[in-house]
C-alpha positions as CSV (number, residue, x, y, z in Angstrom):
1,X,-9.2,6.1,-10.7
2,X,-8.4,9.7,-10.9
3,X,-4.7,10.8,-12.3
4,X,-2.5,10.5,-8.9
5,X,0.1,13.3,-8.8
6,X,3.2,13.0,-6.0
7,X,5.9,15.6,-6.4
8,X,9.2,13.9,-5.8
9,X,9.6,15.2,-2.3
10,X,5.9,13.6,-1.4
11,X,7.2,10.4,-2.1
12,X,10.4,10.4,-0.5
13,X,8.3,11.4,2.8
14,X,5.7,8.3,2.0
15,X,9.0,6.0,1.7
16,X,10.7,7.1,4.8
17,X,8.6,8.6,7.1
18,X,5.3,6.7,6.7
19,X,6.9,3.7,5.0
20,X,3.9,3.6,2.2
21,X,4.3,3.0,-1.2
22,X,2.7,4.4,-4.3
23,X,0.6,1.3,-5.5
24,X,-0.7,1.3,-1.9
25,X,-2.3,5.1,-1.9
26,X,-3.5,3.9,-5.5
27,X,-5.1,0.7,-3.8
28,X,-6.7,3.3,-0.9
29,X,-8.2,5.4,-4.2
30,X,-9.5,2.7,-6.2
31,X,-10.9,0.6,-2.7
32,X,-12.8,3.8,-1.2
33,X,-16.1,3.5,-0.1
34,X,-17.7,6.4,0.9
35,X,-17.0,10.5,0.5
36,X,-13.9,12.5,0.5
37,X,-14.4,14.7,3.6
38,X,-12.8,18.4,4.3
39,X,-9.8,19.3,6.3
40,X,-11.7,22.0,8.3
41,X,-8.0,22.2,10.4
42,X,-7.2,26.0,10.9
43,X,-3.4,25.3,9.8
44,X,-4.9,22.7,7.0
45,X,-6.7,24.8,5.0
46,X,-5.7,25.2,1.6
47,X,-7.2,26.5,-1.5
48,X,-8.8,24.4,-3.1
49,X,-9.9,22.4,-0.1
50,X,-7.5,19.9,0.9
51,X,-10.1,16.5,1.6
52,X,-8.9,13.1,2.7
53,X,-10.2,9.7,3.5
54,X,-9.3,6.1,5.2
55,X,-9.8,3.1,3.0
56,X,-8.1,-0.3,2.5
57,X,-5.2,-1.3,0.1
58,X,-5.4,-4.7,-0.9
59,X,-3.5,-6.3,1.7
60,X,-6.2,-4.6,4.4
61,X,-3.7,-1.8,5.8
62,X,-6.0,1.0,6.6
63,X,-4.4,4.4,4.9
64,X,-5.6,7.9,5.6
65,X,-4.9,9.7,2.1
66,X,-4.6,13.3,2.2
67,X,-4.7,15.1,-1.3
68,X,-6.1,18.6,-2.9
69,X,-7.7,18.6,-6.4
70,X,-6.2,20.5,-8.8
71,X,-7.6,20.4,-12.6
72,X,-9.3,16.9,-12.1
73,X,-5.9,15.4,-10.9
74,X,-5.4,14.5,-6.8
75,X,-2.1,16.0,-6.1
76,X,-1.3,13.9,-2.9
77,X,-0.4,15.7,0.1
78,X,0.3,13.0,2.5
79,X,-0.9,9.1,3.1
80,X,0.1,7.1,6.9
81,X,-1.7,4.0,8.8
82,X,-5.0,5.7,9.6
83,X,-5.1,5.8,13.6
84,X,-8.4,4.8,15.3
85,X,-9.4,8.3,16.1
86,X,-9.2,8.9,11.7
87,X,-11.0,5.6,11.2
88,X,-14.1,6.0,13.4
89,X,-14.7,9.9,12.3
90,X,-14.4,8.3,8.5
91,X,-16.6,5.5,9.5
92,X,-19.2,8.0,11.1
93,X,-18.7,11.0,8.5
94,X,-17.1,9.9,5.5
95,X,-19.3,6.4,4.9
């Protein structure tokens, strides 16, 4: 797996807002199947790129991870319960 960074303030949005815990986005990473794709969202861009993707974590909870790439480490952005809408483009795109 690539090294995970989440700033402090990340993680305290994971924990209360989305309810996700750290070993979970590490499941999603290590569990992907397919490409990251691009956030091509006007008010998303970053620089570098910020890419994301839906995958599993062990217990079969379907998270979209949101991270940019910075010196070979994912510096995670954001990670929530993938809606249907995130799944199929990821299942059509990203797979």
């Amino acid at each position: 797996m690539l090294p995970l960074i989440i700033s402090a303030s990340v993680l305290t949005k994971l924990r209360d807002k989305h309810h996700v815990e750290r070993r979970e986005v590490e499941q999603a990473f290590e569990n992907k199947c397919g490409s990251y794709l691009i956030d091509g969202r006007e008010d998303h861009q970053t620089d570098p790129a910020t890419l994301w993707f839906v995958a599993p974590t062990n217990k079969g909870r379907q998270l979209k991870v949101i991270f940019i790439f910075i010196d070979g480490n994912a510096h995670l952005k954001s990670a929530y319960t993938a809606d249907a809408d995130a799944i199929s483009i990821y299942d059509e795109v990203g797979k």
